[in-house]
Jmol script that loads the backbone (N, CA, C; Angstrom):
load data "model"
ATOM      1  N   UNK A   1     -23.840  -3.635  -7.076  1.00  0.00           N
ATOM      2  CA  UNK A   1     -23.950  -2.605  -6.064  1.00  0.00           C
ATOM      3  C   UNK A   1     -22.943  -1.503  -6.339  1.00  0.00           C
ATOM      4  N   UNK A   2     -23.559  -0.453  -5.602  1.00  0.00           N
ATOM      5  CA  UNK A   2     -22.459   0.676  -6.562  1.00  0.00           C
ATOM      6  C   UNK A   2     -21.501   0.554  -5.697  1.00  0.00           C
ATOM      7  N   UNK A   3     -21.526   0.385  -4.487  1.00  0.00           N
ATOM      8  CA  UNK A   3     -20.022   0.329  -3.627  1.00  0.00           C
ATOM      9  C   UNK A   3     -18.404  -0.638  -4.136  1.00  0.00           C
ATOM     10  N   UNK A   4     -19.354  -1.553  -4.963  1.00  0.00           N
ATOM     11  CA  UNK A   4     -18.849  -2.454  -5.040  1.00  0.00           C
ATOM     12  C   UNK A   4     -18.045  -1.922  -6.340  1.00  0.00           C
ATOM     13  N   UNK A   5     -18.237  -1.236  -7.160  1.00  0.00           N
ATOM     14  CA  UNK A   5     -17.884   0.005  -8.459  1.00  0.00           C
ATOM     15  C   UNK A   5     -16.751   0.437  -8.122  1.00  0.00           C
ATOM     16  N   UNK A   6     -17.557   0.959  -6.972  1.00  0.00           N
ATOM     17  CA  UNK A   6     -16.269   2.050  -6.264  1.00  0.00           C
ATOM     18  C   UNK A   6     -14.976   2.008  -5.415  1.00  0.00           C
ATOM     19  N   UNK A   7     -14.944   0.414  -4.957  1.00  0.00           N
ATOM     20  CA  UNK A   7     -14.015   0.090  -4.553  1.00  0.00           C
ATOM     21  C   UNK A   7     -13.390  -0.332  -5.899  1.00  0.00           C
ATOM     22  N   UNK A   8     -13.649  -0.963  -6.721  1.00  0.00           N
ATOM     23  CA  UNK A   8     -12.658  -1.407  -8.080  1.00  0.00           C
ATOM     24  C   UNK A   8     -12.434   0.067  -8.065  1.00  0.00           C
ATOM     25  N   UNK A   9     -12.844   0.858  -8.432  1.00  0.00           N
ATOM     26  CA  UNK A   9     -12.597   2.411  -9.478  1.00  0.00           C
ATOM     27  C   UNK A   9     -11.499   2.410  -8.339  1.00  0.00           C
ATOM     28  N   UNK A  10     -11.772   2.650  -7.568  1.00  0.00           N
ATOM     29  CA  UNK A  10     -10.510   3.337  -6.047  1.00  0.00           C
ATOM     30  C   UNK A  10      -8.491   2.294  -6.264  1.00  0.00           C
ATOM     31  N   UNK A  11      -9.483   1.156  -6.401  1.00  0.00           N
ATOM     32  CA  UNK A  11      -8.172   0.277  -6.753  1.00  0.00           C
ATOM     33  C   UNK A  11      -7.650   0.580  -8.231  1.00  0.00           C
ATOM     34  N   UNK A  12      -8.287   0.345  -8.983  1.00  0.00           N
ATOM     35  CA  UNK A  12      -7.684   0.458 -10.289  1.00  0.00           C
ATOM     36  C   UNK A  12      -6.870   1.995 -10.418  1.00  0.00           C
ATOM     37  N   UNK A  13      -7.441   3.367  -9.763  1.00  0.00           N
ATOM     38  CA  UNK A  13      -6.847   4.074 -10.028  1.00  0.00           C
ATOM     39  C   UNK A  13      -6.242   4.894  -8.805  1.00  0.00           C
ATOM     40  N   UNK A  14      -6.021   4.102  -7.982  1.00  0.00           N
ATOM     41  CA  UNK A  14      -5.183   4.326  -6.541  1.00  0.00           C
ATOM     42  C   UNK A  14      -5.778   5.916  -6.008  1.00  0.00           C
ATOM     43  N   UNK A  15      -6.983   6.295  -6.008  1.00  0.00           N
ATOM     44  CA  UNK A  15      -7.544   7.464  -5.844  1.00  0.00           C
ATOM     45  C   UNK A  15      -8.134   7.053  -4.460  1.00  0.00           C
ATOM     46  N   UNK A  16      -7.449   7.945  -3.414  1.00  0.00           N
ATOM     47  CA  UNK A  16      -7.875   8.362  -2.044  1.00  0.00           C
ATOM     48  C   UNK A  16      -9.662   8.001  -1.661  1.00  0.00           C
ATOM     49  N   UNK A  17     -10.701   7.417  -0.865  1.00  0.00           N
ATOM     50  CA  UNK A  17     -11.890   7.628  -0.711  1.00  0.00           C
ATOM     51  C   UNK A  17     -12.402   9.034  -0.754  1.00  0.00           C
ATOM     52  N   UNK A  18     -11.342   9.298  -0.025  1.00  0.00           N
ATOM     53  CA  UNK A  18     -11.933  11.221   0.275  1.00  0.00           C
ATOM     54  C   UNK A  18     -11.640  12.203  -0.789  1.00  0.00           C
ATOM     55  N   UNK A  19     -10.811  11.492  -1.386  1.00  0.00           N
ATOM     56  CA  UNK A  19     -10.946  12.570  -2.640  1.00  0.00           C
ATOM     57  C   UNK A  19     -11.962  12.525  -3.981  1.00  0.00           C
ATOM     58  N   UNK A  20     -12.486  11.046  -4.049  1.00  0.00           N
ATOM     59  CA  UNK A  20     -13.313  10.344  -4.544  1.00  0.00           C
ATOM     60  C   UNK A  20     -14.605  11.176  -4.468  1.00  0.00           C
ATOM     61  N   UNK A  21     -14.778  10.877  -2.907  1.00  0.00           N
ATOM     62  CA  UNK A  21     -16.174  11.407  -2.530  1.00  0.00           C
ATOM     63  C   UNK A  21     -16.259  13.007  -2.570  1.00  0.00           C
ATOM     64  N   UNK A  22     -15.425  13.350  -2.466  1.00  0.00           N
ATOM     65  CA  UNK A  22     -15.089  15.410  -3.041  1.00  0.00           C
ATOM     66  C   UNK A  22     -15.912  15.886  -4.109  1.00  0.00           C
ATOM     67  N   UNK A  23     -14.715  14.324  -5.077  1.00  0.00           N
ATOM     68  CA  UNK A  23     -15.115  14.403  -6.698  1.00  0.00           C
ATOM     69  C   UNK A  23     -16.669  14.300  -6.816  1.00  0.00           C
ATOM     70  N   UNK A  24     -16.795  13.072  -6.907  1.00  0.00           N
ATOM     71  CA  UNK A  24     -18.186  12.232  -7.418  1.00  0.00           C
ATOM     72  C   UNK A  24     -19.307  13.031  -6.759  1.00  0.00           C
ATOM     73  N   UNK A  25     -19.259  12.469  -5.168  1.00  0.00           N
ATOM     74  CA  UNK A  25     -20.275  13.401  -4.497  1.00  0.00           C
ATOM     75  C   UNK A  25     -20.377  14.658  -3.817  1.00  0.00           C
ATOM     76  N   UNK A  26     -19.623  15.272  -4.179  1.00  0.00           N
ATOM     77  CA  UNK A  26     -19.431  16.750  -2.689  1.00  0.00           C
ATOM     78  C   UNK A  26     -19.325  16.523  -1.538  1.00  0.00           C
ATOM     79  N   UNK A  27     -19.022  15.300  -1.102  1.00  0.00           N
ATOM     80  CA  UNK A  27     -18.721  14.468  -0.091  1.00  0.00           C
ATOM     81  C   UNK A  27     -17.907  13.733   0.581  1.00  0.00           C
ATOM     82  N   UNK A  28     -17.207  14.613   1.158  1.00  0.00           N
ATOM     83  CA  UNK A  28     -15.387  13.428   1.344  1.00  0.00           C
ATOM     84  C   UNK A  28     -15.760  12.018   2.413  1.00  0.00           C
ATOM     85  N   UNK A  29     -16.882  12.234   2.663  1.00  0.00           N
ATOM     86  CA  UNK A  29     -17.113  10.815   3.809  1.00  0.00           C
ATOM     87  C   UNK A  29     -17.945  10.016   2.971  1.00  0.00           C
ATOM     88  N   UNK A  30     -18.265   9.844   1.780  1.00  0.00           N
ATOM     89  CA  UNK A  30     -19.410   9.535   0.596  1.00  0.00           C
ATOM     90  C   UNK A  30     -18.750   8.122   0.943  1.00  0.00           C
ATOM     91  N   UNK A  31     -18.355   7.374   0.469  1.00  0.00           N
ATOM     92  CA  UNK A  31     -17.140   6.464   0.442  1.00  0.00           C
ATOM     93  C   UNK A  31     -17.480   5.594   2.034  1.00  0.00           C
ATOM     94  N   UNK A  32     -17.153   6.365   2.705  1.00  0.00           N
ATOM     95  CA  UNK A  32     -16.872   5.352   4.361  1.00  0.00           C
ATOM     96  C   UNK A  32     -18.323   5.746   4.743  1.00  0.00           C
ATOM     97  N   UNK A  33     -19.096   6.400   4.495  1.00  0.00           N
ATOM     98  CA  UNK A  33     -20.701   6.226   4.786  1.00  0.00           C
ATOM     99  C   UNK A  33     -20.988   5.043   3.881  1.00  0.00           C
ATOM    100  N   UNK A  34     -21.318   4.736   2.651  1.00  0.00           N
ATOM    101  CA  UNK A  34     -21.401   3.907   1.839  1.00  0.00           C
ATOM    102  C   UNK A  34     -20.752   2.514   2.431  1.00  0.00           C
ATOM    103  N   UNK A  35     -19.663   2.596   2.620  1.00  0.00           N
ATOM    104  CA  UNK A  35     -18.842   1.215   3.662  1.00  0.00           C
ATOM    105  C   UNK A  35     -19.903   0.714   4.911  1.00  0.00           C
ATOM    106  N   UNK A  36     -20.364   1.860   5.293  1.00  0.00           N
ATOM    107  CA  UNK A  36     -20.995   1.644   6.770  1.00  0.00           C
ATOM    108  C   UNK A  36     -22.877   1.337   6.487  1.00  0.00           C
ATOM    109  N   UNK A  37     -23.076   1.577   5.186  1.00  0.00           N
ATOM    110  CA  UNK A  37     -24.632   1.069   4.662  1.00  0.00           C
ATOM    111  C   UNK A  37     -25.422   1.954   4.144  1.00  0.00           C
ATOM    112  N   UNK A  38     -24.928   3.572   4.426  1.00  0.00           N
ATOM    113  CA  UNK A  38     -25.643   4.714   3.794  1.00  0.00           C
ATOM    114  C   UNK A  38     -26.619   4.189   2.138  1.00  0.00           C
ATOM    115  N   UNK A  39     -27.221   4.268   2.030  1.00  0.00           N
ATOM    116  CA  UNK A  39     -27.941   4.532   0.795  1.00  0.00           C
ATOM    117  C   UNK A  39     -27.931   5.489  -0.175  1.00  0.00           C
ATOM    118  N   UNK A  40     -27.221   5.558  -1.163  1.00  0.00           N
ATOM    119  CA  UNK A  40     -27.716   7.045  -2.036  1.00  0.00           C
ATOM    120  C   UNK A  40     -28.692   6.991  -2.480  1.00  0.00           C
ATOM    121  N   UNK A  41     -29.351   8.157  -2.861  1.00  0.00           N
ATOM    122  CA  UNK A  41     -30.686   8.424  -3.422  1.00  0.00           C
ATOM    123  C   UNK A  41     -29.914   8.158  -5.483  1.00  0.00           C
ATOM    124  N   UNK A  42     -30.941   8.337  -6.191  1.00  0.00           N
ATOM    125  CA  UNK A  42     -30.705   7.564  -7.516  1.00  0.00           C
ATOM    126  C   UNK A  42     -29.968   8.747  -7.992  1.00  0.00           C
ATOM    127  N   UNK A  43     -30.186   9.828  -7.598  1.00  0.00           N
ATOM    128  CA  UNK A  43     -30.014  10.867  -8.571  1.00  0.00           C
ATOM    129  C   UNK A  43     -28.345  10.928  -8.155  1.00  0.00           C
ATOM    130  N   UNK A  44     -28.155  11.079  -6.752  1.00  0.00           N
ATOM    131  CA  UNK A  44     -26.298  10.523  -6.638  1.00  0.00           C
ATOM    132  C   UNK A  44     -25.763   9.476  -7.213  1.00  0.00           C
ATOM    133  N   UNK A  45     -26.751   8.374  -6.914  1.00  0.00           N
ATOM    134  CA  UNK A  45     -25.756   7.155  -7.886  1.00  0.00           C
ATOM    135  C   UNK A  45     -25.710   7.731  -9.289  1.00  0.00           C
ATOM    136  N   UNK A  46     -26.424   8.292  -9.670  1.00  0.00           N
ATOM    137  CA  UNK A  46     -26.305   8.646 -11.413  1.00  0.00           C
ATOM    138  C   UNK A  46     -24.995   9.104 -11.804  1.00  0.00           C
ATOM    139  N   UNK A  47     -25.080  10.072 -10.694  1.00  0.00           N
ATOM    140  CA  UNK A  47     -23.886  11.262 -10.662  1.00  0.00           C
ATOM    141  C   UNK A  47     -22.706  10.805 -10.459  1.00  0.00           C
ATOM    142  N   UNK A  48     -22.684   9.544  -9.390  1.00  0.00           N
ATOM    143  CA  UNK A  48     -21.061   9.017  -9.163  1.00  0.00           C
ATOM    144  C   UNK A  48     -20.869   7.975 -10.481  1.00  0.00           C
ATOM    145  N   UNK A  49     -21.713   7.461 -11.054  1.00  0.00           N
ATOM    146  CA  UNK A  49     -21.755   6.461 -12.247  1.00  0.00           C
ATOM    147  C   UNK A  49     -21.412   7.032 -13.167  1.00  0.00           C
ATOM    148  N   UNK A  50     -21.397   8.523 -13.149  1.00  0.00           N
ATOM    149  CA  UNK A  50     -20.921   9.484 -14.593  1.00  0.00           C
ATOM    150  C   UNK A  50     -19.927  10.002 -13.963  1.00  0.00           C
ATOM    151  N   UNK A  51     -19.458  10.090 -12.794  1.00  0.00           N
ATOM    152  CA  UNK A  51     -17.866  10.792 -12.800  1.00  0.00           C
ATOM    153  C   UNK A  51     -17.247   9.373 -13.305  1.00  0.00           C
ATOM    154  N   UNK A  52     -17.342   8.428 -12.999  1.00  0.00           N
ATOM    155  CA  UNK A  52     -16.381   7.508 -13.104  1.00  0.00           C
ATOM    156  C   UNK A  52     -15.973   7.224 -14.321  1.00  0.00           C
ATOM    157  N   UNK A  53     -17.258   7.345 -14.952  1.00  0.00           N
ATOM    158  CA  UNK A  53     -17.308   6.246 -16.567  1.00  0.00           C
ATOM    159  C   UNK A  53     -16.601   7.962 -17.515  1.00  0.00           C
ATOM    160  N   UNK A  54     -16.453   9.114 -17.214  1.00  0.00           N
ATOM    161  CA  UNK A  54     -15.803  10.078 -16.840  1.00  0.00           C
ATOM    162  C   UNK A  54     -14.618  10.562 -17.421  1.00  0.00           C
ATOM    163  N   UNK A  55     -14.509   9.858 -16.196  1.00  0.00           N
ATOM    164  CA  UNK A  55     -12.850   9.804 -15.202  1.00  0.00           C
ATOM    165  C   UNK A  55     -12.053   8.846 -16.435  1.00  0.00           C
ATOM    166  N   UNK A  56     -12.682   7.928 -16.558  1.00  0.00           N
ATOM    167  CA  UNK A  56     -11.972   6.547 -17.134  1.00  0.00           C
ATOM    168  C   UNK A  56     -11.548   6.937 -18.707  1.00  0.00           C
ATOM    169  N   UNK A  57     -12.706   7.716 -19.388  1.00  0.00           N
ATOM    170  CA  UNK A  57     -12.683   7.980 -20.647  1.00  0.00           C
ATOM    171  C   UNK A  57     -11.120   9.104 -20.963  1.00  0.00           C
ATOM    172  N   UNK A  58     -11.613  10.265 -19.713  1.00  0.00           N
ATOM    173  CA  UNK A  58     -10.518  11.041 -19.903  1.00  0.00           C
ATOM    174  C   UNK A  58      -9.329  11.081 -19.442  1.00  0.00           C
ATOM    175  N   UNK A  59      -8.652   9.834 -18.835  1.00  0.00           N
ATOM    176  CA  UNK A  59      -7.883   9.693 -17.881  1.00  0.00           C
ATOM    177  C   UNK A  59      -6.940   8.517 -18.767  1.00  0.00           C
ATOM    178  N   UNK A  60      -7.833   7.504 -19.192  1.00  0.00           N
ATOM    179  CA  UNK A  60      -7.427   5.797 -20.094  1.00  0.00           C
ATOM    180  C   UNK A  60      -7.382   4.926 -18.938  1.00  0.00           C
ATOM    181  N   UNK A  61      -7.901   5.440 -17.425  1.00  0.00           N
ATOM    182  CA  UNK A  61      -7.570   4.420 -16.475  1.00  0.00           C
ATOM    183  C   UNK A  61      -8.632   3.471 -16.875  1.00  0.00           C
ATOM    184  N   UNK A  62      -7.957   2.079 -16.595  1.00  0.00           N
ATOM    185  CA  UNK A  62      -8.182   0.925 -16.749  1.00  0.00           C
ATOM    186  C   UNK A  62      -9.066   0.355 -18.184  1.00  0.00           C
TER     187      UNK A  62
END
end "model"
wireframe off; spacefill off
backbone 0.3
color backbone group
């Protein structure tokens, strides 16, 4: 599940939800909607699945 992504990504790189959801989705509540059961459509999960994998490449987190 992608939430489940995104809480590791959040831990591993001590990055705020709301700044997360800024990033990934244009969305600072992306994160605590997602907590609460929201659904993304595929074309967002794509999009938060490529900031991360991203993030990680250009960053060395984790």
């Amino acid at each position: 599940m992608l939430i489940r992504k995104i809480e590791v990504f959040l831990r591993h790189t001590r990055m705020p939800p709301t700044k997360f959801g800024r990033l990934a989705a244009r969305d600072p509540r992306f994160v605590l909607d997602l907590r609460n059961g929201r659904i993304p459509r595929s074309r967002t999960e794509e999009r938060v699945e490529h900031f991360m994998n991203t993030y990680r490449e250009t960053t060395g987190a984790y």
